[in-house]
C-alpha positions in Angstrom: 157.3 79.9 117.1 156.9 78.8 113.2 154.1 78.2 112.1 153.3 76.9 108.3 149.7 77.7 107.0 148.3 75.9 104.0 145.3 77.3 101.8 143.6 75.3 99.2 140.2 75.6 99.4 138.8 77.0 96.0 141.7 78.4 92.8 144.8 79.3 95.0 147.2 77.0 96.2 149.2 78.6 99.3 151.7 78.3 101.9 153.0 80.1 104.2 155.3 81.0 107.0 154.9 82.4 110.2 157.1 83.6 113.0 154.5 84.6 115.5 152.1 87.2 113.9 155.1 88.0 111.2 155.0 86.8 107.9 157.8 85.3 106.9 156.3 84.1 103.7 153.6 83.8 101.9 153.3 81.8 98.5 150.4 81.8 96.3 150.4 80.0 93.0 146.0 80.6 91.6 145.1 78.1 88.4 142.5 81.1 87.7 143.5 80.9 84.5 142.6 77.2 83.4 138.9 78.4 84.3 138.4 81.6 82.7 137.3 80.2 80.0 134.5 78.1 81.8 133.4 81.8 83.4 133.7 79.9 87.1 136.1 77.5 89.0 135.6 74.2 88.1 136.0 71.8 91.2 138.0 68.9 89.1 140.7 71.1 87.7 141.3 73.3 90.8 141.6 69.7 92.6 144.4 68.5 90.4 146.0 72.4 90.0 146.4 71.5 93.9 148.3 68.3 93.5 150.7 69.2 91.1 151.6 73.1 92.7 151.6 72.2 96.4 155.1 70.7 96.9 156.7 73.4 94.8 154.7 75.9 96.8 155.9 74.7 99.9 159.9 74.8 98.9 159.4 78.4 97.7 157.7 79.5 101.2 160.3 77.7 103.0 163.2 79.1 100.9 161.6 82.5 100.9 161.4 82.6 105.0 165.1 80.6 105.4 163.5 78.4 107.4 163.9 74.6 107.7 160.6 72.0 107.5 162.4 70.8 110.6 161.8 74.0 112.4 158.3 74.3 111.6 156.6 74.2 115.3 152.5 74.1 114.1 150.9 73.7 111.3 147.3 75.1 110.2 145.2 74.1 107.2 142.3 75.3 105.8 139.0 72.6 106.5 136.1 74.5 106.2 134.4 75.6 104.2 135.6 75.1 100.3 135.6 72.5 97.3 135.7 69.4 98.6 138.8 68.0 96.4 140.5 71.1 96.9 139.9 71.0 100.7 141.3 67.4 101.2 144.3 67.9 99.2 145.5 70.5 101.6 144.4 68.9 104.5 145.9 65.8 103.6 149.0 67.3 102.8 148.5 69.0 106.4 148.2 65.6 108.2 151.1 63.7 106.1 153.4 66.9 107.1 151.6 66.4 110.9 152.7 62.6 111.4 156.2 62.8 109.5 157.5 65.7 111.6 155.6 64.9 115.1 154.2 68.3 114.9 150.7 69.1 116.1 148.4 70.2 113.5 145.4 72.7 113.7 142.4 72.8 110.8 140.5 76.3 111.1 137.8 77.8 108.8 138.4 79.6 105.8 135.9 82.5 106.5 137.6 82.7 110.4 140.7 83.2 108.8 139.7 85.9 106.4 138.4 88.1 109.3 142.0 87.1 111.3 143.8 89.1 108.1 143.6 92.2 109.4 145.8 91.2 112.5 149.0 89.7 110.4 152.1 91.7 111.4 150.0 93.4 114.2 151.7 92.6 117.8 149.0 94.8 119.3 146.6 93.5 122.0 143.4 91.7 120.7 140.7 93.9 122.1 137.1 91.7 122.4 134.2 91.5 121.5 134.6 92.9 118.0 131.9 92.5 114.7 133.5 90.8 111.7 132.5 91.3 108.2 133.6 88.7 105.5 132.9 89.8 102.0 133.8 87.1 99.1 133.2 85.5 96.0 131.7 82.8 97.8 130.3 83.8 100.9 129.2 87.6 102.5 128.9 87.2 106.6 128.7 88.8 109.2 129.6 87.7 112.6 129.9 88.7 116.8 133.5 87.7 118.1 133.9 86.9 122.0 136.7 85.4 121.1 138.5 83.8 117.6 137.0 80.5 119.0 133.8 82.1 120.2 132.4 83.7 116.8 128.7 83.8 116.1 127.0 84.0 112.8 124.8 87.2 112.5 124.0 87.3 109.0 124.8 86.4 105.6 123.3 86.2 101.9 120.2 84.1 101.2 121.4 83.7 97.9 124.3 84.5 95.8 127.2 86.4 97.4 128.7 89.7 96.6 131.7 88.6 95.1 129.6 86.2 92.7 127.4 88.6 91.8 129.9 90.8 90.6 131.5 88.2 88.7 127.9 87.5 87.1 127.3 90.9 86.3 130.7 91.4 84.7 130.2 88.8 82.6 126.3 89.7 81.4 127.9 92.4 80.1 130.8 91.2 78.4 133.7 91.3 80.6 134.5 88.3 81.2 135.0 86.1 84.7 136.4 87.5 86.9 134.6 90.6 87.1 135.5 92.5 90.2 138.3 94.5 89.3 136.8 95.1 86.2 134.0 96.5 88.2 135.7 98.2 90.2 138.1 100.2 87.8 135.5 101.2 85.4 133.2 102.1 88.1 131.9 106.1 87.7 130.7 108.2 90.5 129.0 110.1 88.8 126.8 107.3 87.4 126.2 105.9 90.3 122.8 106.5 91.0 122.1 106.7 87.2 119.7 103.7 86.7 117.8 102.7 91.0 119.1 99.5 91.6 118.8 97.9 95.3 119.7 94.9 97.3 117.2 92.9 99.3 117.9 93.0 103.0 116.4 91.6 105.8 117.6 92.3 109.2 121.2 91.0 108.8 120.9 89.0 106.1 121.3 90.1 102.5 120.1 89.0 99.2 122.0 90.2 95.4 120.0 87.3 93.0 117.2 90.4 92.8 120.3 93.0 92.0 121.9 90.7 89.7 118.6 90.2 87.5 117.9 94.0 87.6 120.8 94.6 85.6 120.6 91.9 82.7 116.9 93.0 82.7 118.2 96.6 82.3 121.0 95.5 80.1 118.6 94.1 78.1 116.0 96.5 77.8 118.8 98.6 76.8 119.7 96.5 73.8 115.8 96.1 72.3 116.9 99.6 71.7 119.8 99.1 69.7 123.2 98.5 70.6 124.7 97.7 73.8 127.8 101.1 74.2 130.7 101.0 76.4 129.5 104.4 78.3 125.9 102.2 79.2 128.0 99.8 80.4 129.8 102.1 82.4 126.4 103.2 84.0 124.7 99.9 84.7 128.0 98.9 86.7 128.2 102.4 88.7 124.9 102.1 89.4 124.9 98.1 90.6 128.5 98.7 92.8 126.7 101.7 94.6 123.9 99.9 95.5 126.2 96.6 96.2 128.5 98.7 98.4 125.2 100.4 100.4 123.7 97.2 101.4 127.0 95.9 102.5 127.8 99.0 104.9 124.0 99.9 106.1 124.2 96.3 107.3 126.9 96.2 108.9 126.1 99.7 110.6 122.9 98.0 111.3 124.8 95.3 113.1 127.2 97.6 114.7 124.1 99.8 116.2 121.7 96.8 117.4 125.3 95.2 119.5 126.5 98.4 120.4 130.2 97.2 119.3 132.1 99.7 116.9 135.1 97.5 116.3 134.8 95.7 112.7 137.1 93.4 111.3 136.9 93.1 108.1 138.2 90.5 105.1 137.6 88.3 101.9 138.4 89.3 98.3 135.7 91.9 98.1 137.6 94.1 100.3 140.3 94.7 97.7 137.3 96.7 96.4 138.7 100.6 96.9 134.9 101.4 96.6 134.0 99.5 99.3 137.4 100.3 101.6 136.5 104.4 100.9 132.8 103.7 101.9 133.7 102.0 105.0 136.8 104.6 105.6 133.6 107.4 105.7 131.7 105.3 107.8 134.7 105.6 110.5 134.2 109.3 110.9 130.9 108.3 113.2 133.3 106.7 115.6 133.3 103.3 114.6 136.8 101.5 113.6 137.2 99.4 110.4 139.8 96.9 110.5 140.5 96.5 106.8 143.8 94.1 105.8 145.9 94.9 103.1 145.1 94.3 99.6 147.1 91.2 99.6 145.7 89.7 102.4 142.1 89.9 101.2 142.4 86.8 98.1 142.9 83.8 99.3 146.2 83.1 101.2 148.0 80.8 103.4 149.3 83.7 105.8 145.4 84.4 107.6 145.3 80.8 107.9 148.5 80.5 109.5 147.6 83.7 111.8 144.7 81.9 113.5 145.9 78.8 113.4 148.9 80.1 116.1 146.4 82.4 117.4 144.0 79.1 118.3 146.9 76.8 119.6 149.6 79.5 121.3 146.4 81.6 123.6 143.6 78.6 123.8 145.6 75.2 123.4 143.8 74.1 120.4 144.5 71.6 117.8 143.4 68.7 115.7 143.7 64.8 115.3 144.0 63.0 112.1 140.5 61.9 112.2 139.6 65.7 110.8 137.3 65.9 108.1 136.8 68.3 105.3 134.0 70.8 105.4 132.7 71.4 102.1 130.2 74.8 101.3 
């Protein structure tokens, strides 16, 4: 069965194919670089980005799979949640492609689809109930899976999510939007717990707007001194990723020891983080697994959406109507 999945819900515009679980393609044009020098998306341009890349997207996925738009069986779209004009684009794109070819149609969640990354190219057995752990520049969740249509909320960030945060900080201190891989490459071990930063957590639910303070505070303080080097730099951001990186795993162990469930999916663009994937990685020598996708499966993409979509509609009959709406954050 073929399945075409379409992503469009913040900066990247993607399609792509599946043959079952197998990717066939996946096509991802971002417009990232029309708002780098805004330091953030902004909702407009991503909008039109969508309009005029979406077509050409689709032709490359297509040609890149050899498949036909005849031959595409379902097709899954992105709803929830997102920027509004981005979200309708794609999901109007969804339903015109949905009446024109007679094909039913399925709109699934973003964040859903981000924690279904970790099972693209897997034919294995899905094993239930599992804990999932969504870490992103807009969002930082954690859920309980009965099922993929039977996911509960656990916890999430009061405030500002991971992925922001790091953009924030990254740009407080010079770097530029976006900031994670910045972060994340000139991050220093042995920094790390050079300045004692912490995250607010509560229960299940986090909180970085406290973190994310700290550190321009700090940076700062720093610079009343005199002037701002590289090598403090390099120490405010060890020491903000380690405590970043903590809250996120002593939750989720927190979560995986009050369910009693040691099977964690894992996804969102945070996950590309090798700080985070090696923290988690250690974590798995106390007998819990960590289902962590591949790097190119943790942005953005049309391949998780296309995943769950055929998950949703081949094992639980599910699918939409044209009356679906967009879900905005």
């Amino acid at each position: 069965m073929y399945t075409l999945g379409v992503e469009t819900s913040c900066d990247e515009t993607s399609c792509a194919i599946l043959k079952n679980y197998k990717v066939l393609s996946n096509i991802t044009l971002s417009s990232l670089g029309e708002h780098k020098k805004y330091g953030g998306i902004i909702p407009e341009i991503a909008s039109r980005a969508h309009l005029n890349n979406i077509d050409k997207v689709l032709n490359i996925a297509l040609k890149q799979a050899g498949v036909h738009l005849r031959n595409i069986d379902l097709i899954a779209v992105t709803h929830k949640p997102g920027l509004m004009g981005a979200l309708v684009v794609g999901l109007n794109f969804a339903k015109a492609l949905s009446l024109s070819l007679n094909k039913p149609f399925l709109g699934v969640s973003h964040l859903h689809a981000h924690l279904f990354s970790s099972f693209l190219n897997d034919e294995k057995n899905f094993k239930f109930p599992l804990l999932g752990l969504v870490v992103s520049g807009g969002h930082t969740s954690i859920y309980r899976l009965g099922d993929f249509d039977k996911i509960k909320l656990l916890g999430q960030t009061c405030d500002d999510a991971c992925g922001e945060t790091f953009d924030k900080v990254a740009k407080a201190l010079g770097y530029g939007y976006p900031g994670g891989a910045v972060i994340d490459r000139l991050f220093n071990p042995k920094y790390k717990n050079y300045f004692a930063f912490r995250c607010g957590r509560i229960g299940l639910n986090l909180s970085f707007s406290g973190i994310k303070t700290a550190v321009i505070y700090k940076k700062m303080e720093i610079e009343k001194k005199g002037i701002l080097k590289e090598s403090a730099k390099i120490r405010l951001i060890s020491s903000f990723q380690e405590a970043a990186v903590g809250a996120i795993v002593q939750t989720i162990l927190e979560a995986v020891k009050k369910h009693k469930i040691k099977r964690v999916i894992c996804g969102g663009g945070v996950m590309a983080n090798r700080y985070l994937r090696q923290k988690l990685a250690d974590s798995a020598k106390e007998g819990i697994k960590f289902l962590i996708p591949s790097r190119e499966y943790t942005t953005d993409n049309a391949a998780m959406v296309a995943g769950l979509g055929f998950y949703l509609y081949n094992k639980k009959g599910i699918k939409s109507n044209l009356t679906l709406k967009a879900e905005a954050n």
